[in-house]
VEXDREN-2710 file (C-alpha; in Angstrom, 1 decimal):
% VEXDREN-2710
k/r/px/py/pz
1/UNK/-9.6/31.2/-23.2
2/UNK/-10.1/27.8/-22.3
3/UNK/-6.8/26.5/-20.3
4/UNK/-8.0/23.4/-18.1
5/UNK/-10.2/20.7/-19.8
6/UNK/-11.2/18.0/-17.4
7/UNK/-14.0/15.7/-17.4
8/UNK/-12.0/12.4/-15.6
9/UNK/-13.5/9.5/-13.6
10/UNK/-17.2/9.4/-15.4
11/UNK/-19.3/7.2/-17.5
12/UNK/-18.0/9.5/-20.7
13/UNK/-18.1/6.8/-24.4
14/UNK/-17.3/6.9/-27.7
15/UNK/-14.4/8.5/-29.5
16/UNK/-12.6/11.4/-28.9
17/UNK/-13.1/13.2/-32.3
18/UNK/-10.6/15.4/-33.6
19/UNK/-13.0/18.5/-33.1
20/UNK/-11.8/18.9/-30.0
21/UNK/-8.6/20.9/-31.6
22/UNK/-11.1/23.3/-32.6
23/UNK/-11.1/26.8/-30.3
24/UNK/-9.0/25.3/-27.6
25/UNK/-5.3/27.2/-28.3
26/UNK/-4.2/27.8/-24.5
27/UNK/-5.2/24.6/-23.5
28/UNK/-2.6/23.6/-20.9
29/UNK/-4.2/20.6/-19.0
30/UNK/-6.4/17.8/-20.4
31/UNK/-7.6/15.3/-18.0
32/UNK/-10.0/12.9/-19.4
33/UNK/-8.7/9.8/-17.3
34/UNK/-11.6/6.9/-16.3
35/UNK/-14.1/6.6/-18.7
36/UNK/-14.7/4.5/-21.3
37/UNK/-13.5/6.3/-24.6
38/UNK/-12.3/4.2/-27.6
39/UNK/-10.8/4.3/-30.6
40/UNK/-7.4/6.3/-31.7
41/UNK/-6.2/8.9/-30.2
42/UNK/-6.6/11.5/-32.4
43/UNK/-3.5/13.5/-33.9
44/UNK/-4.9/16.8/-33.5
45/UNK/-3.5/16.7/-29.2
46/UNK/-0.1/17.2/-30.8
47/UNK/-1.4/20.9/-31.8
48/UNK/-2.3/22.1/-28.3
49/UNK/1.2/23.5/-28.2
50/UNK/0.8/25.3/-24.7
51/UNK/-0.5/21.6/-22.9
52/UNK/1.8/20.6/-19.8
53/UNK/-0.3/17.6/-18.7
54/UNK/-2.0/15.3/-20.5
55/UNK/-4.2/12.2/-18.7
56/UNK/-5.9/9.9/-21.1
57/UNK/-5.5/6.7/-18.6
58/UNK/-8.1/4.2/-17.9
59/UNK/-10.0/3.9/-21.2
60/UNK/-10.4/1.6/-23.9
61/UNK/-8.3/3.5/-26.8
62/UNK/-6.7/1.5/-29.2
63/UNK/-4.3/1.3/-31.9
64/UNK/-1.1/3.2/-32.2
65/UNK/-0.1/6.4/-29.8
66/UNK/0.2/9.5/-32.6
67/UNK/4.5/9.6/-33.1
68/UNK/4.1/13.6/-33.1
69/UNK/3.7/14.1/-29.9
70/UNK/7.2/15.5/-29.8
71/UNK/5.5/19.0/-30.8
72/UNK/4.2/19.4/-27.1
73/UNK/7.5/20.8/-25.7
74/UNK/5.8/22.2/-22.5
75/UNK/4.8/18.8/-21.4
76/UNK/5.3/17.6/-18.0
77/UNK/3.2/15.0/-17.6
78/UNK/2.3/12.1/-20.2
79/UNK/-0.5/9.5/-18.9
80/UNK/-2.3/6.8/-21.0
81/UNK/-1.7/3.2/-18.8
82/UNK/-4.5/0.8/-18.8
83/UNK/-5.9/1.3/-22.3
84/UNK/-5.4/-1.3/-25.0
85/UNK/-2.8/0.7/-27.2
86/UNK/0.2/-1.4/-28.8
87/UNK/3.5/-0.2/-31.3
88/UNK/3.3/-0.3/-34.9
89/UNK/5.4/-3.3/-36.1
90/UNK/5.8/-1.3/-39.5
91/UNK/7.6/1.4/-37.7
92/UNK/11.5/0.4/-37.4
93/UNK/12.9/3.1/-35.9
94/UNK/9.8/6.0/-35.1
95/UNK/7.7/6.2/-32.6
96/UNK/6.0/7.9/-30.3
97/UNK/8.4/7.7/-27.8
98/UNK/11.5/8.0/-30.1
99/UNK/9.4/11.3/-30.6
100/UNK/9.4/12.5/-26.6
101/UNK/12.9/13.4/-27.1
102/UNK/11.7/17.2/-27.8
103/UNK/9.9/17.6/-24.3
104/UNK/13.0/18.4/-22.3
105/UNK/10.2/19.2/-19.6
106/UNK/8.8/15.9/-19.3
107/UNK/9.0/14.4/-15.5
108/UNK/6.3/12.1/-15.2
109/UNK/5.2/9.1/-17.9
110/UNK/2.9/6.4/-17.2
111/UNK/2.0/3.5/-20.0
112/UNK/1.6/0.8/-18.4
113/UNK/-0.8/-1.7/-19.1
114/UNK/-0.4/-1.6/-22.9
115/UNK/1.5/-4.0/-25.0
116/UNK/4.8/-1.6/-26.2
117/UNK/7.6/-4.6/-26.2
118/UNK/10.5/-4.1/-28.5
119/UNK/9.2/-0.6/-29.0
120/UNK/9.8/0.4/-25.4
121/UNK/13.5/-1.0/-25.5
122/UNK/14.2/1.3/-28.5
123/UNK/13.0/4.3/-27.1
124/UNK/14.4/4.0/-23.3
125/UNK/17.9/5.5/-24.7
126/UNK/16.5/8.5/-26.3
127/UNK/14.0/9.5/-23.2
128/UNK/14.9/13.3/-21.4
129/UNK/16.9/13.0/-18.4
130/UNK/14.3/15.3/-17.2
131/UNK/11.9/12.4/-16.1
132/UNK/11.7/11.8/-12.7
133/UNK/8.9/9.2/-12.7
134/UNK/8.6/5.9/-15.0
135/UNK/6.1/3.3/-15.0
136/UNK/5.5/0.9/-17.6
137/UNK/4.4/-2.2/-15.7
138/UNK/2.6/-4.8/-17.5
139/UNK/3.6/-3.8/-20.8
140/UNK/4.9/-6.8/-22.5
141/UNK/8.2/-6.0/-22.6
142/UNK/10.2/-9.2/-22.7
143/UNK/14.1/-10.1/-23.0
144/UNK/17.3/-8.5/-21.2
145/UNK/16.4/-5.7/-19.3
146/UNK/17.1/-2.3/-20.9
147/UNK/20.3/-0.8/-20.1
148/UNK/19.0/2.6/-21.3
149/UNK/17.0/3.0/-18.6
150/UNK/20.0/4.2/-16.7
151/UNK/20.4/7.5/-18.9
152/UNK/17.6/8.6/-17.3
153/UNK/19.5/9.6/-14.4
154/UNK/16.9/11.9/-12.3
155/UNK/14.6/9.5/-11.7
156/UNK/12.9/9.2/-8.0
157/UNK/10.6/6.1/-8.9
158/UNK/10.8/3.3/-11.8
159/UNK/8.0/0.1/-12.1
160/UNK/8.8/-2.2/-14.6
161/UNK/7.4/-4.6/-12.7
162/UNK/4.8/-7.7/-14.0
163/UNK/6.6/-7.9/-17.5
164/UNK/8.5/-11.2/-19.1
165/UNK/12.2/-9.2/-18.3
166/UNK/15.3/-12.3/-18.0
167/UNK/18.8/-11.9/-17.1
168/UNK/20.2/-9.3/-14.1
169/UNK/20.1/-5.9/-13.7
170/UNK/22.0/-3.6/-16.2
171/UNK/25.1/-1.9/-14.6
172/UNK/23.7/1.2/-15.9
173/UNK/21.6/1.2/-12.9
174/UNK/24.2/2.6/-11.3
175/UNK/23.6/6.1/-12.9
176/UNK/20.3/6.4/-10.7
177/UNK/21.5/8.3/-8.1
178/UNK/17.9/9.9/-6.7
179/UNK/16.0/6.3/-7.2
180/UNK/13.7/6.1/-4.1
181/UNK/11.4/3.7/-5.3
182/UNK/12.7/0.5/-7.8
183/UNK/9.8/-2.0/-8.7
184/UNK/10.9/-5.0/-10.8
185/UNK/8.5/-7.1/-8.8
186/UNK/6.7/-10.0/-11.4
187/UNK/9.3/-10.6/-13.9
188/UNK/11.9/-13.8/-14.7
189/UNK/15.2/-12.2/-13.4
190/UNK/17.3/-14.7/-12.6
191/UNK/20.7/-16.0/-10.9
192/UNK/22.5/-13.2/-8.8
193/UNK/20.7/-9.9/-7.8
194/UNK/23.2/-7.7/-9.6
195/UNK/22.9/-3.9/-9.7
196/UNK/25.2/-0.8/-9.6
197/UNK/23.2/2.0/-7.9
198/UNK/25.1/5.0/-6.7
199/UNK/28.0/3.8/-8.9
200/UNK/28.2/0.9/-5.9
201/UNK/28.0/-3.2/-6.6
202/UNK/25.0/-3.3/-4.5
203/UNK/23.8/-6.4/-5.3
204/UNK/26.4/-9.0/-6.6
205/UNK/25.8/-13.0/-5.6
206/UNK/24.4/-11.8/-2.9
207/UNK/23.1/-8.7/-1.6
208/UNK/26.8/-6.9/-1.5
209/UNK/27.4/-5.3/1.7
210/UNK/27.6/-1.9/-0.2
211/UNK/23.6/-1.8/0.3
212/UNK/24.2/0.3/2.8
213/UNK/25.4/3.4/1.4
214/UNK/22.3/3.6/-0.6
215/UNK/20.5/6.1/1.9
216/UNK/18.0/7.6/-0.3
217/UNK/16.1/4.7/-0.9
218/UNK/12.5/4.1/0.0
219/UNK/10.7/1.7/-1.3
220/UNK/12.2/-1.7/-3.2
221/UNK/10.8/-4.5/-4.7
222/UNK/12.2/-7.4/-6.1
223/UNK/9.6/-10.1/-5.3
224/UNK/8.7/-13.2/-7.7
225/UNK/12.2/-13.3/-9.8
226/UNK/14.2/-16.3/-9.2
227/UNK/17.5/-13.8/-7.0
228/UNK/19.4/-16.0/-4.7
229/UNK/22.0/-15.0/-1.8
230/UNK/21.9/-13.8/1.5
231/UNK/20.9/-10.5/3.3
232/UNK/23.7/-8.2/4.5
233/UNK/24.2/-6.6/7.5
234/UNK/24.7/-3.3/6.0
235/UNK/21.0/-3.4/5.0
236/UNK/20.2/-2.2/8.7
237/UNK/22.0/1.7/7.4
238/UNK/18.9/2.5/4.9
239/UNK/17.0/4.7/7.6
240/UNK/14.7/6.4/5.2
241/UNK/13.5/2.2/3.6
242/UNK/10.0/2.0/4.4
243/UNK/9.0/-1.2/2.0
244/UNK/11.0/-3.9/1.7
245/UNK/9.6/-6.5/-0.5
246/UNK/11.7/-9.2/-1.3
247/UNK/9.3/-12.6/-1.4
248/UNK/9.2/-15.2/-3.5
249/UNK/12.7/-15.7/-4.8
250/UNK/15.7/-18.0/-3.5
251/UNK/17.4/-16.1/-0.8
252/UNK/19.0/-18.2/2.4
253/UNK/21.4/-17.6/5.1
254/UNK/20.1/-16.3/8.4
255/UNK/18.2/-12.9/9.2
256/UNK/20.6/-10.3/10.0
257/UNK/19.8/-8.8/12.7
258/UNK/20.5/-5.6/11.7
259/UNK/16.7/-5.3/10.2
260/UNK/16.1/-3.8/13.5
261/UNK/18.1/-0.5/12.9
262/UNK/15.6/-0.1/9.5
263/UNK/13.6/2.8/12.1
264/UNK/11.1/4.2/9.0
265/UNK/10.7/0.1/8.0
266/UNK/7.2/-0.2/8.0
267/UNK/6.7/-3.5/5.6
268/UNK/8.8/-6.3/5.8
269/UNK/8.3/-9.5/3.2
270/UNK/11.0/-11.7/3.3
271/UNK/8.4/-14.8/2.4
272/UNK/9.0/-17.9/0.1
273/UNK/12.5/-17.9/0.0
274/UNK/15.0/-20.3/1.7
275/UNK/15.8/-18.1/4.4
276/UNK/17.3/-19.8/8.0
277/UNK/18.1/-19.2/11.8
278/UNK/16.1/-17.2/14.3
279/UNK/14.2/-14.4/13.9
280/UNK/15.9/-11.3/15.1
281/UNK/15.0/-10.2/18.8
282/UNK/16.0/-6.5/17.5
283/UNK/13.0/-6.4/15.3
284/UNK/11.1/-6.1/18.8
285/UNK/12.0/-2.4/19.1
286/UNK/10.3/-1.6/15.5
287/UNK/7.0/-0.2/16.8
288/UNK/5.8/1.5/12.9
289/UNK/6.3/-2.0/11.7
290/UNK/2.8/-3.0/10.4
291/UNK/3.4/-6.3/7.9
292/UNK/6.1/-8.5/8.7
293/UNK/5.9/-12.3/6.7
294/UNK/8.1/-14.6/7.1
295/UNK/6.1/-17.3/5.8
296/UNK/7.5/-20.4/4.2
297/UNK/11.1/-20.5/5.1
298/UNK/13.3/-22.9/7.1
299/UNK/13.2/-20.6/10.0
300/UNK/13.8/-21.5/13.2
301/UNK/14.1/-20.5/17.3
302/UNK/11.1/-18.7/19.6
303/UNK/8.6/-16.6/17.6
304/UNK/9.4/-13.0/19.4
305/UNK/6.4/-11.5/21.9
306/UNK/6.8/-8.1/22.2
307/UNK/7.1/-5.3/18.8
308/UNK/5.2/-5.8/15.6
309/UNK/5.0/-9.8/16.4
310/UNK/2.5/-10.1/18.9
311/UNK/-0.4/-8.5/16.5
312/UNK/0.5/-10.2/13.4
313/UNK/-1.6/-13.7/12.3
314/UNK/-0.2/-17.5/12.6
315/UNK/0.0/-17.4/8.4
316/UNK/2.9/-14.9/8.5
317/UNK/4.8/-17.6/10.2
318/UNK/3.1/-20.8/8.4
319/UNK/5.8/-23.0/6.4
320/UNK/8.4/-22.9/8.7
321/UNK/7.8/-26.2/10.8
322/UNK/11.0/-25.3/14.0
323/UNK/9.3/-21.8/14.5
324/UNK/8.3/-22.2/18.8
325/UNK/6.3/-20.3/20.5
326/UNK/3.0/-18.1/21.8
327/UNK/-0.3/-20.6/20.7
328/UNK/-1.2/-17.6/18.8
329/UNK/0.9/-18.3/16.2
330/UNK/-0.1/-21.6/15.3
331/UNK/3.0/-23.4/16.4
332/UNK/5.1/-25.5/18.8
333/UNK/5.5/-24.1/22.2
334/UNK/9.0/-23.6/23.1
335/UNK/11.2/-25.8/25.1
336/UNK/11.7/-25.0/28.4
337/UNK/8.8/-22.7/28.6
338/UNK/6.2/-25.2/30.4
339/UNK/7.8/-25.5/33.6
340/UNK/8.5/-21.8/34.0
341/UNK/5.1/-21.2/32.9
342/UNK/3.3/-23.4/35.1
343/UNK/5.4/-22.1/37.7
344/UNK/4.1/-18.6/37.1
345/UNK/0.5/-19.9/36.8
346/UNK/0.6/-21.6/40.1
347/UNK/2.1/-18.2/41.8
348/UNK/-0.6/-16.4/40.0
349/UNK/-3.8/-18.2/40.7
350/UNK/-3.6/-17.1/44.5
351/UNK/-3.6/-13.8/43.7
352/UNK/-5.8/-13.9/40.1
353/UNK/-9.4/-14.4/42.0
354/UNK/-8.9/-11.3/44.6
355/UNK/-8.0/-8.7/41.4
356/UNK/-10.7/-10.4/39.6
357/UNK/-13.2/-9.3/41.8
358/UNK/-11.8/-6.2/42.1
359/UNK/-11.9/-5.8/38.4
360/UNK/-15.3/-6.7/37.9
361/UNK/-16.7/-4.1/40.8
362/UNK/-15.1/-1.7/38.7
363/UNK/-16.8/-2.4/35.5
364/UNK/-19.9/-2.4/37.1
365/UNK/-19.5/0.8/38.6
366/UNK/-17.8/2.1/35.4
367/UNK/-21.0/0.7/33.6
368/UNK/-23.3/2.4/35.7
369/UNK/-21.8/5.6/35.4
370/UNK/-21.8/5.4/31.4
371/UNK/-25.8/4.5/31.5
372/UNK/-26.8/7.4/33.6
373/UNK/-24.2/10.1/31.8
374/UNK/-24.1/8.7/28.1
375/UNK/-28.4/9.4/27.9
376/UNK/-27.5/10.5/24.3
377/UNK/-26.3/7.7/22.8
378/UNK/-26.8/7.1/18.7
379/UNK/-29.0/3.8/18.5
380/UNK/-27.5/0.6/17.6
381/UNK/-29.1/0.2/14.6
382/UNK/-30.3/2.7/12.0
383/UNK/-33.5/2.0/10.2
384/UNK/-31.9/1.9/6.8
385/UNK/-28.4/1.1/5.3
386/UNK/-26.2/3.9/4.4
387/UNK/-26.2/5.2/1.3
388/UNK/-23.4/6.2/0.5
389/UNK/-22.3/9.1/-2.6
390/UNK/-18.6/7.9/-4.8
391/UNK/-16.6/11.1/-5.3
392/UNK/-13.2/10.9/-8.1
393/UNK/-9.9/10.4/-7.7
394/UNK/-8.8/14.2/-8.1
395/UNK/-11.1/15.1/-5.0
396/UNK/-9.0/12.5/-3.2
397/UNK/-5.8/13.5/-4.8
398/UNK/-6.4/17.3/-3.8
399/UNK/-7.5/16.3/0.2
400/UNK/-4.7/14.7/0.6
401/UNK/-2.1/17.1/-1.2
402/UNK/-1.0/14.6/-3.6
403/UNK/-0.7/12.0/-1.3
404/UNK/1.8/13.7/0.4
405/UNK/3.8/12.0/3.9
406/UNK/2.7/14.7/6.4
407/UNK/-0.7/13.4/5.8
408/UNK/-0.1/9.8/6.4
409/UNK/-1.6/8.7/9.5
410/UNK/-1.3/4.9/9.4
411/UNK/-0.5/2.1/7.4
412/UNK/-2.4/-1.5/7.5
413/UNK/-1.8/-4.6/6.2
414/UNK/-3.6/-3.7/2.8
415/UNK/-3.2/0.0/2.4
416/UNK/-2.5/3.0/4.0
417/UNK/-4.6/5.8/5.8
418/UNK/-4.2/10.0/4.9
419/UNK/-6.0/12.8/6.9
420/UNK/-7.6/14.9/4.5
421/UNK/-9.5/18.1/4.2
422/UNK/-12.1/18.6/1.5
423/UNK/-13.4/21.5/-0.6
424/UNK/-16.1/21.7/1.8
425/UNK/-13.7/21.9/5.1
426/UNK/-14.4/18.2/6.0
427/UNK/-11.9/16.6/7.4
428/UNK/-11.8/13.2/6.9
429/UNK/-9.3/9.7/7.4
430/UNK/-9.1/8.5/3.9
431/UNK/-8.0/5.1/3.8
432/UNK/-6.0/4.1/0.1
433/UNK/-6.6/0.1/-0.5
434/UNK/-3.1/-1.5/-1.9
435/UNK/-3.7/-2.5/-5.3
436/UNK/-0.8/-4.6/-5.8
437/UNK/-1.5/-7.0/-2.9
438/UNK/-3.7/-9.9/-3.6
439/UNK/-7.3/-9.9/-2.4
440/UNK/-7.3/-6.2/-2.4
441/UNK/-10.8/-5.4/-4.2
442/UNK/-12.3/-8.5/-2.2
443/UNK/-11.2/-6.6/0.8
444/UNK/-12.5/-3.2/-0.4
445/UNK/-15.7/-4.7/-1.4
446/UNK/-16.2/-6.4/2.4
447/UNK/-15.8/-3.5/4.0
448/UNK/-17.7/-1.1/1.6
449/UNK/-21.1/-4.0/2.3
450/UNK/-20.5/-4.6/5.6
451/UNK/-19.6/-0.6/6.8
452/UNK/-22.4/0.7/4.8
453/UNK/-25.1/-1.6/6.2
454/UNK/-24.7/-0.7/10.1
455/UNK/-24.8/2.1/11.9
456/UNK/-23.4/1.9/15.9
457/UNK/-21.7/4.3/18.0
458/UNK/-18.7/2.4/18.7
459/UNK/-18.1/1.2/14.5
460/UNK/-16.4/3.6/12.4
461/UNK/-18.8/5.6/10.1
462/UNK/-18.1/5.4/6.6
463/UNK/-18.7/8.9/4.5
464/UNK/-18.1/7.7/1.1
465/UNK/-16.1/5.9/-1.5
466/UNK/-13.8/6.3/-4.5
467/UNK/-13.6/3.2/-6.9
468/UNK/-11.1/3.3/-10.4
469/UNK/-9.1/0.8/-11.9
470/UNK/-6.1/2.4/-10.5
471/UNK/-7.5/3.7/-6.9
472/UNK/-10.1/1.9/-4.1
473/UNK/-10.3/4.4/-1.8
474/UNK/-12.9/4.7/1.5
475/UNK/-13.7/7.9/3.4
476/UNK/-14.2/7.4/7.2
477/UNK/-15.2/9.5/9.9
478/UNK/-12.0/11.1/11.6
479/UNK/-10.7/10.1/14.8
480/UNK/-8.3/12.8/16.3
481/UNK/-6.8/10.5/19.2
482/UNK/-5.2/7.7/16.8
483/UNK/-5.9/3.9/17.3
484/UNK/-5.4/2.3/20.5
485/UNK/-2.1/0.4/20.1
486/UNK/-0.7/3.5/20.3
487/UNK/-1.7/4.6/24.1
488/UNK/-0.8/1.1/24.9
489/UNK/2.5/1.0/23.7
490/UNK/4.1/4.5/23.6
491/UNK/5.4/6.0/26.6
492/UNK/4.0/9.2/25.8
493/UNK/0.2/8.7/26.3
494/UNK/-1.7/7.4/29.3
495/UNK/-4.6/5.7/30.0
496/UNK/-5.9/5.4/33.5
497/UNK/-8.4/2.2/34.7
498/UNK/-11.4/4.3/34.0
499/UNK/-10.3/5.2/30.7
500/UNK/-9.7/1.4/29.6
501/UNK/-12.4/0.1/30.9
502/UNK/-14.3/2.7/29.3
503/UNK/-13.1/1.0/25.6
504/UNK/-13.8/-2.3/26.3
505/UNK/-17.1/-1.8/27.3
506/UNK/-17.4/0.5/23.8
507/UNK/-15.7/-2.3/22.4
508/UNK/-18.0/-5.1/23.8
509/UNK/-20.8/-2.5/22.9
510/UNK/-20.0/-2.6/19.2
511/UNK/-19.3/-6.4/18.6
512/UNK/-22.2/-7.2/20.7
513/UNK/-24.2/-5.1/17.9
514/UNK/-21.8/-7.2/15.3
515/UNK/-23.1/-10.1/16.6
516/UNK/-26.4/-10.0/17.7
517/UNK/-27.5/-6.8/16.3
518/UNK/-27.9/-7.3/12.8
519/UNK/-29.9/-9.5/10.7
520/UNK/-26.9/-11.4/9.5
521/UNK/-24.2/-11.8/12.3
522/UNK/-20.9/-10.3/11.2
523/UNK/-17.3/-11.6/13.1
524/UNK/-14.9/-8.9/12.4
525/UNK/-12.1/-11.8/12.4
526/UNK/-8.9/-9.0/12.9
527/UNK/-9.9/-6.9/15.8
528/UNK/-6.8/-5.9/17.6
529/UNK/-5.6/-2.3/19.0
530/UNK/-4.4/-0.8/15.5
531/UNK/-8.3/-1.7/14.7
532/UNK/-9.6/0.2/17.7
533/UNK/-9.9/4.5/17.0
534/UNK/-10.5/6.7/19.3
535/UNK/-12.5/9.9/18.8
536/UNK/-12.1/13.6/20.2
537/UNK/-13.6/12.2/23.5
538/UNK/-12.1/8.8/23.6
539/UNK/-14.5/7.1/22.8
540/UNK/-13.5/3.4/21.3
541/UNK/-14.8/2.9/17.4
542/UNK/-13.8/-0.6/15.9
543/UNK/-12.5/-0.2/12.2
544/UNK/-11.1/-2.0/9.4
545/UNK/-13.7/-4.9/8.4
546/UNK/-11.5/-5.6/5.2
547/UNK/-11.3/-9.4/6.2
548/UNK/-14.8/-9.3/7.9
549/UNK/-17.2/-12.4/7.6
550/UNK/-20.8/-12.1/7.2
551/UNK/-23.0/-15.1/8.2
552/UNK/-26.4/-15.1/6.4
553/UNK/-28.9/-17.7/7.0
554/UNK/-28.1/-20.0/4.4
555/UNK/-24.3/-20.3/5.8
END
């Protein structure tokens, strides 16, 4: 008997009739995610009594969500976000959620992008403490923020972000005790950040020193409410925080410098708030950091040189007009720093035209070596694009195991990179574009053109491509040895002269090709060594052409 039913992430229209209750008893999962089916969602799923997960996201359905869905006790997970469904005003008390409270096995729901409102803040008290993951972003839902949400105390990740939610945070909060990742991001929260998680004040005025004893906590986002206050110090004791997205409010006071001791943090938006003093120096030691803003604040004091700072762009620092330092950045140089400087170019220059020479004998010799032993070289330019085959979201899903943390191999500034082994034993680096960040699909759709137009040795390959409404995904050739920022900056790996020079000429090679190479000449415009991969040989590929510009003739 039939038990799986899938046919997700296709070109599938029409309605779902109800004969699709006929002969299908042991039915357990139904995925029929991204497509383009309308109309109601039939009754009849409510008799496959046996289904544990049921995926009807990313369609066009309409109308009202079938209130007897209640009869599928063996359900774990519940998806139908981005479709057009809305509540029925005529039902007071009833529906379909109201009806949930049956599946004491439910973990995971996902309805966002819908329009439930007043619905929703009916149901929230009634849902099985079961649930372990709740999204219902975009949804409409407007007024005080739902105290109920806090009787479901097992959940791991809540998004209720991008709705019309006023007031503070409910108390309640303080029931979730496993929250790792809290998403009210996009709503009109207001006056003091006030919530009680692990049955602590943990935001109150400002962000109560008590912050600190939430150690489970991953991922947090607050941005674009109106929260004032200042950061604690305590903030520096949630080791396992890897996002920390708190832009766009009214925070001030100084940057504690505490931030430093966050060793998982790997994003960092503190930007458009009201925020004062210097920069922490003990954000220096914070290699994993990837995306730090600080954009727009009243900030003051030497931009730092060394850690995450020193490959991040002048607009993470625009809007804060007594920020000093490196020209890099866009801003004032630093007091003090001109005579030392000039001091140290004056030393320098005696000495800079003898290792010059030297340096430049070596590439030559380097370069000559390379053209007699590298005889087998791709060529710089194939005779026609790349074409270039989509695969679906569960292939990705199942490469990757669920996304899962042991495959994470980097994180960039719009997304994040997972080794990941196909059906067919290919291993691949799959690289996950962040939805949530503006410019995302402009990004994905530069670097789709522009990576499968070219063909070079020393440029990343692209395999192929996964593109939902919910996921923009590339697949990329895989490069064993990491990127190069990491054998420049970790005292575990080496590089010897002949190995560096080695990569610049490969990286020279491939912009060279960029540049001149092509019919339209293409300026990669972020090329730094997080960009640069190296393959099984070490041998330099340049990556991530996200921001990339392509100059045609008319431009």
């Amino acid at each position: 008997m039939l038990q799986i039913l899938g046919f997700a992430d296709n070109n599938i229209s029409g309605n779902l009739s109800s004969s699709i209750d006929n002969g299908l008893p042991e039915l357990e999962l139904l995925y029929i995610g991204g497509n383009r089916l309308s109309g109601e969602i039939p009754g009849c799923i409510s008799n496959f009594s046996k289904l544990t997960q049921l995926d009807l996201s990313h369609n066009s359905f309409s109308g009202h969500v079938p209130m007897n869905l209640g009869n599928l006790q063996n359900l774990q997970l519940l998806r139908f976000d981005k479709n057009q469904l809305t509540n029925d005003p005529s039902m007071l008390k009833l529906d379909f959620l109201n009806s949930l409270i049956n599946c004491r096995q439910l973990e995971v729901i996902r309805i966002g992008g819908n329009s439930f409102d007043e619905m929703l803040r009916r149901a929230l008290g009634n849902l099985s403490a079961s649930i372990e993951v709740f999204i219902a972003d975009f949804c409409g839902i407007k007024g005080i923020t739902p105290s109920e949400i806090g009787n479901m105390s097992n959940l791991i990740e809540l998004r209720i972000g991008g709705n019309e939610l006023t007031g503070t945070i409910p108390d309640t909060f303080g029931q979730l005790r496993k929250v790792q990742m809290l998403r009210l991001d996009n709503n009109k929260l207001h006056g003091s950040i006030h919530v009680n998680l692990c049955n602590l004040n943990l935001f109150s005025g400002s962000l109560a020193l008590e912050i600190g004893s939430v150690k489970g906590m991953r991922e947090l986002y607050l941005s674009r409410n109106q929260f004032f206050g200042e950061i604690p110090s305590t903030i520096g004791q949630l080791q396992s925080l890897v996002n920390l997205i708190l832009s766009n409010n009214q925070l001030h006071g100084p940057k504690p410098e505490s931030l430093g001791d966050l060793i998982s943090l790997q994003f960092l938006d503190l930007s458009k708030n009201k925020l004062h003093g210097e920069i922490p120096r003990s954000l220096e030691k914070r290699k994993e950091l990837v995306y730090f803003n600080v954009s727009f604040n009243e900030l003051s004091g030497e931009i730092p040189n060394g850690g995450p700072s020193k490959n991040l762009a002048a607009n993470f620092f625009v809007g804060n007009s007594k920020l000093c330092g490196s020209s890099q950045y866009e801003v004032m140089p630093c007091k003090g720093n001109a005579t030392s400087s000039s001091i140290k170019n004056k030393t320098l220059k005696y000495i800079l035209s003898s290792i010059a020479l030297v340096i430049i004998l070596a590439i030559i010799l380097v370069y000559l070596i390379r053209r007699r032993n590298r005889n087998t070289l791709l060529p710089t330019k194939s005779t026609s694009p790349i074409t270039i085959k989509r695969i679906s979201y569960y292939e990705v899903l199942n490469a990757t195991d669920n996304f899962d943390e042991e495959n994470l191999i980097g994180i960039g500034s719009i997304g994040k990179v997972y080794k990941g082994v196909f059906s067919d034993r290919m291993i691949a680096a799959i690289k996950i574009f962040n939805l949530d960040l503006e410019g995302t699909n402009k990004s994905f759709d530069t670097e789709c053109h522009i990576l499968c137009n070219i063909r070079h040795l020393n440029l990343v390959k692209v395999i192929t491509s996964c593109s939902i409404l919910d996921l923009k995904a590339l697949v990329l050739e895989y490069m064993p040895n990491g990127n190069l920022n990491k054998w420049l900056s970790s005292s575990n790996y080496f590089l010897n002269i002949v190995q560096r020079l080695e990569i610049l000429i490969d990286v020279a090679s491939a912009l060279k090709y960029l540049h001149h190479g092509f019919p339209s000449p293409i300026v990669h415009c972020d090329l730094k060594p997080s960009n640069i991969l190296l393959d099984e040989d070490m041998v330099a590929h340049v990556a991530d052409f996200g921001i990339a510009k392509l100059f045609t003739k008319d431009r």
